[in-house]
C-alpha positions in Angstrom: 11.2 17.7 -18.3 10.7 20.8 -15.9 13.0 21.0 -13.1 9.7 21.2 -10.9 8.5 17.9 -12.1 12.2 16.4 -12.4 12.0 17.4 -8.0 8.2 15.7 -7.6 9.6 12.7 -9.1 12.5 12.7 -7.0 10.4 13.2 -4.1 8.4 9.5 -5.3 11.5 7.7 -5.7 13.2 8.6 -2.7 10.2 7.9 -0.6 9.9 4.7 -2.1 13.4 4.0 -1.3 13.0 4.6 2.2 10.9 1.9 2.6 7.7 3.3 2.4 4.6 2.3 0.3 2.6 4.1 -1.9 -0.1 3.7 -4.4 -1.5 6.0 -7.3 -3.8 8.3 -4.8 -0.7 9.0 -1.9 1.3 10.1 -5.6 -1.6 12.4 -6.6 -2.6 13.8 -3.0 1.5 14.3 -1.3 3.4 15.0 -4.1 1.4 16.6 -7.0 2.1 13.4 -9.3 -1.0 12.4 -11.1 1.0 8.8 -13.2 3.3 7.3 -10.8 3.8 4.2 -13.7 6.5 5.8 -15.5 8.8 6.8 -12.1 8.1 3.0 -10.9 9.3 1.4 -14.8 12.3 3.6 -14.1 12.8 2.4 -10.6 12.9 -1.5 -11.8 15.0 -0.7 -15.5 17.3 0.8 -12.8 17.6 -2.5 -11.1 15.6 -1.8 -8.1 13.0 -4.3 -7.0 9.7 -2.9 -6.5 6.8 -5.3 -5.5 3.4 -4.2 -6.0 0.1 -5.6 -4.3 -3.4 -5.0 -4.1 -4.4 -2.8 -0.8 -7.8 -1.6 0.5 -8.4 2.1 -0.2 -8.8 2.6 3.0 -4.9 1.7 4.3 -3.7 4.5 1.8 -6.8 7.4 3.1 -5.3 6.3 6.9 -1.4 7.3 5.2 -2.3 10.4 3.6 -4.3 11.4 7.0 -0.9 11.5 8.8 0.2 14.6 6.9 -2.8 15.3 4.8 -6.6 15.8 5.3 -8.5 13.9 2.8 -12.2 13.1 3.1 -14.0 10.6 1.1 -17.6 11.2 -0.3 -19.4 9.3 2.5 -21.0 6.4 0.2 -17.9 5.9 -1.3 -17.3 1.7 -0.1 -13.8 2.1 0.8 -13.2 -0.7 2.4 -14.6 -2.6 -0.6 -12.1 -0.3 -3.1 -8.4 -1.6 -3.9 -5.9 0.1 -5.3 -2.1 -0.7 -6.4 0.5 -0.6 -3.6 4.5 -0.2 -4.7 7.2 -1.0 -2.4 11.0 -1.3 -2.7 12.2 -4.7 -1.9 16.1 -4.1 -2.6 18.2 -4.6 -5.5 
């Protein structure tokens, strides 16, 4: 594994720790990380609980647009669109 992909990974797992949420498009738009499955298997083989959840796309869009600009194709029914939401629950 590159040590530039060894650092974006670190970046996912230490802002999971921290408490904060993320899904599959927050991995791909903040840190570069286009399969966030494999850093989340190796979260919970490490012990760590991480719950996941179903979210509307549009809670993640209004996280990104803290620190990011991301626009969505205007007939795009994000309200209507879930995605997968991980968050760290303890050991």
């Amino acid at each position: 594994m590159t040590t530039l992909k060894v650092s974006l990974v670190m970046a996912i797992k230490e802002h999971i720790l921290e408490g904060n949420p993320i899904t599959q498009l927050e991995s791909v738009c903040m840190f570069g990380v286009a399969d966030i499955t494999p850093t989340i298997s190796d979260l919970r083989r490490e012990g760590y609980k991480i719950e996941s959840k179903r979210v509307p796309y549009v809670r993640a869009l209004r996280r990104i647009n803290e620190s990011a600009t991301l626009t969505p194709p205007k007939n795009l029914p994000v309200k209507e669109i879930t995605l997968t939401e991980y968050v760290w629950c303890g050991l």
